[in-house]
C-alpha positions as CSV (number, residue, x, y, z in Angstrom):
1,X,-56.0,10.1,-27.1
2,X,-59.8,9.9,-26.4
3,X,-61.1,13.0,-25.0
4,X,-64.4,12.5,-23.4
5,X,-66.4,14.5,-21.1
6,X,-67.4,12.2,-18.0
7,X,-69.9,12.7,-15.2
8,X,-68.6,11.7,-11.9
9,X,-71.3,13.1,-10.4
10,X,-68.2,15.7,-7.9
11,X,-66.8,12.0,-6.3
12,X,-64.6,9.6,-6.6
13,X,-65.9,6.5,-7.5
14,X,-65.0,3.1,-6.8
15,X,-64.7,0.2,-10.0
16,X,-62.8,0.0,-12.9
17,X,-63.7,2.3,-16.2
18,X,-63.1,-0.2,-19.5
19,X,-62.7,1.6,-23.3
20,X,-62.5,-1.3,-26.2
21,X,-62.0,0.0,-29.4
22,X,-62.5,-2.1,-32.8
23,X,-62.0,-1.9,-36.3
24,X,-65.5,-1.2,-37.7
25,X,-65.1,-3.1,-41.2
26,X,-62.7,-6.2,-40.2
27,X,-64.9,-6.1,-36.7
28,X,-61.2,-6.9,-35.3
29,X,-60.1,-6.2,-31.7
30,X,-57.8,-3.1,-31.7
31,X,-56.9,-1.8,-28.6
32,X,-58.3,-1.9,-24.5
33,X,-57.9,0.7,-22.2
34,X,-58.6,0.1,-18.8
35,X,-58.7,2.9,-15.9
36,X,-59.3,3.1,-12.1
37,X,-62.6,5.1,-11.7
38,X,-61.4,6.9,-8.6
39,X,-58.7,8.5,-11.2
40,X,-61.8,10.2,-13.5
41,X,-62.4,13.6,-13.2
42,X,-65.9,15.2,-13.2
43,X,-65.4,17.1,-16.7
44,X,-63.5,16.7,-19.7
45,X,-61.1,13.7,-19.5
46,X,-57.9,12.9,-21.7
47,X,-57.5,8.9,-22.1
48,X,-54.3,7.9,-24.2
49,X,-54.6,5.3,-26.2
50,X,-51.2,4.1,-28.3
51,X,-51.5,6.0,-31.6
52,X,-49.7,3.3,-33.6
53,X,-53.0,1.4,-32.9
54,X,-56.0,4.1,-34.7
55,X,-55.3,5.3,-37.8
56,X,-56.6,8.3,-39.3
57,X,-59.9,8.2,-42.0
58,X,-60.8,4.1,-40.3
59,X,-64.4,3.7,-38.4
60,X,-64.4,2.2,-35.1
61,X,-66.6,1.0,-33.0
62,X,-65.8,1.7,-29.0
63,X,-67.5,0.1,-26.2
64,X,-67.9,1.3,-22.7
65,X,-68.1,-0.7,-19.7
66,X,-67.9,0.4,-16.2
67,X,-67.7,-2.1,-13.5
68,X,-68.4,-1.1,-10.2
69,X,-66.9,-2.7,-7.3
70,X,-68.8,-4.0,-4.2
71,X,-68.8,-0.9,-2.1
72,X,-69.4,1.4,-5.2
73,X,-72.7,-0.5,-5.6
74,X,-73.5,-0.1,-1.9
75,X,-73.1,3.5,-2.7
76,X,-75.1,3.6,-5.8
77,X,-71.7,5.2,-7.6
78,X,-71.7,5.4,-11.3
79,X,-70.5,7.2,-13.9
80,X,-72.3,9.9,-16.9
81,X,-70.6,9.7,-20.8
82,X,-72.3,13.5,-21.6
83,X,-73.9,13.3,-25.0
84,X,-75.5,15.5,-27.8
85,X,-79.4,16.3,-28.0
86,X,-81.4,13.9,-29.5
87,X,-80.9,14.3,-33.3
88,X,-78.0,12.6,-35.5
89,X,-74.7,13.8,-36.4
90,X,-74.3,15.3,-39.9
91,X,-71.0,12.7,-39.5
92,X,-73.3,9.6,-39.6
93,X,-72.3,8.4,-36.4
94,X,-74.5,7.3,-33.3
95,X,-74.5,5.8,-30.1
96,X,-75.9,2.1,-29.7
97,X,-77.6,1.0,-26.1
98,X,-78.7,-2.4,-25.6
99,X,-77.8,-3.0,-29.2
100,X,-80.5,-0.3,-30.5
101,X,-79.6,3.0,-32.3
102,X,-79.9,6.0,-30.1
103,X,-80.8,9.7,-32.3
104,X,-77.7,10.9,-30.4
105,X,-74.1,11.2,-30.4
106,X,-71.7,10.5,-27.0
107,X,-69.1,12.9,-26.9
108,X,-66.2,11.6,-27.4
109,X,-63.0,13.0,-30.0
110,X,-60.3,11.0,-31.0
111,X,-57.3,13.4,-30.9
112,X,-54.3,12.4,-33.3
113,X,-50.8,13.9,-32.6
């Protein structure tokens, strides 16, 4: 599972919610998630993802894409991924907008059962 805490800003909103995870050394697809917006809850969120797909001690990188339908842009709807203050991790990792490096971390856990 992905556990992320998700701004919905107290509505539901209308568009599809898209997760892409890949392998971060073979740059290889691994696994897409895809979730109705309307179904994300302002807070903390569980997403399952099929554990036979991430494997514990591999990097990945995962891509979020939120596509808003028609009325949800008529509405200005959108969503928040919460995130740490700006200064990076002691765990080397960081989040990437418009293909720069951010001094941040989203917060988001991968959860192994």
């Amino acid at each position: 599972q992905l556990k992320m805490t998700i701004g919905t800003y107290g509505r539901k909103n209308h568009g599809k919610f898209t997760i892409n995870i890949q392998d971060k050394e073979s740059d290889q697809f691994v696994q897409s998630v895809t979730i109705e917006a309307e179904n994300l809850i302002d807070g903390e969120n569980l997403i399952d993802i099929p554990k036979n797909e991430i494997q514990v001690g591999k990097k990945y990188i995962i891509n979020f894409i939120f596509e808003s339908t028609q009325e949800g842009i008529e509405n200005n709807e959108c969503i928040t991924i919460f995130r740490t203050p700006d200064t990076i991790s002691k765990y080397n990792g960081y989040a990437i907008v418009d293909a720069e490096k951010q001094p941040y971390n989203l917060c988001v856990s991968i959860l192994y059962k």
